[in-house]
N, C-alpha and C positions, 0 to 999 in steps of 0.2 A: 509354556508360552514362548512365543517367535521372539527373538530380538528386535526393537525397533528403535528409530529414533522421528520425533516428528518435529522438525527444526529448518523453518525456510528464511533462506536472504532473499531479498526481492529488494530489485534495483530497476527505479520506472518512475514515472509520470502521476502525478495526480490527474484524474479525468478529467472531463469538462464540468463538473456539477461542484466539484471543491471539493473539501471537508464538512459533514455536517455532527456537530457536537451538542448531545443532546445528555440530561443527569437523568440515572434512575432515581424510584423511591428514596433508596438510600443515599442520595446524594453524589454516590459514584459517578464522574465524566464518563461517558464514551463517546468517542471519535469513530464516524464511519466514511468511507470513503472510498472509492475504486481505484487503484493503481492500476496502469496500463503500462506494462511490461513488453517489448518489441526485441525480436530476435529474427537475423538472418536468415531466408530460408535457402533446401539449395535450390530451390527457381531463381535465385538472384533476386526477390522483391522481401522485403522486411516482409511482417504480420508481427499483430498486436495481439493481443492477450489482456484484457479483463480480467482482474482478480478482486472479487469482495474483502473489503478488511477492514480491523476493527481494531483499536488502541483505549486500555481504559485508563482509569487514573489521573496523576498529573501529566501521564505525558499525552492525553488526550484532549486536555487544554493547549497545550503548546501546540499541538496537530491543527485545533482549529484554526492558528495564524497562517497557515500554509495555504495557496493558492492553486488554483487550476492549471495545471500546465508545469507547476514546481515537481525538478526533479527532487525524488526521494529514495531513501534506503531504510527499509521494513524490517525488521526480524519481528517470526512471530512461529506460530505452528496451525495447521492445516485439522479446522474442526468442521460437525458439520450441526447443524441445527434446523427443528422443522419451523414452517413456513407453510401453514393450514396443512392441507394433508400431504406435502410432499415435504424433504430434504434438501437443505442447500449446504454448498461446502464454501469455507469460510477463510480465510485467514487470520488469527486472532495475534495481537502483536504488543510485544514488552516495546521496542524503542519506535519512534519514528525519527531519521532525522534529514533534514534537508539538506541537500548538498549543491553547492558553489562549486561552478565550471569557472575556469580562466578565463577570463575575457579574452583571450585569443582562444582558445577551444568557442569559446559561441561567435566571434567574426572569421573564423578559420584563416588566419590570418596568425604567423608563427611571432609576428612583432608583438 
């Protein structure tokens, strides 16, 4: 067997649609939701990136308080699951947690 490690940070945006938190049978939370991830490109214009992902547990209640447009920081690892007769690849994630910009980083303004 190959060495591997399947272990992502992901640092981005909640989509436009939110968090939606839904319990299985067993009463288990899960939290689903899109993070939108934006990186430089070298054309000099950003691109965004859409990533599926999921949070279960308690911390998938706390996920449900989080809003559309809230930056976020993910860790989780990269699974993939069917979805009638095709494959989707996933992000399944142990923390979510919200993060606070300085009020000078969001008026760009160093005061």
């Amino acid at each position: 067997m190959v060495a591997s490690v399947n272990h992502g940070i992901l640092l981005g945006t909640i989509g436009r649609y939110g968090v939606t938190v839904r319990y299985q049978q067993s009463g288990i939370p899960c939290a689903s939701f899109v993070l939108v991830v934006s990186e430089h490109g070298k054309d000099g214009k950003d691109h965004q990136t859409s990533i599926d992902c999921e949070v279960y547990g308690g911390k998938a209640e706390s996920a449900g308080e989080l809003e559309a447009g809230q930056l976020a920081l993910f860790q989780g690892k990269v699974a993939k699951r069917r979805k009638g007769d095709a494959w989707e690849t996933l992000v399944v994630g142990y923390t979510l947690t919200p993060v606070m910009l300085p009020v000078a980083s969001l008026t760009g303004s160093s005061n």
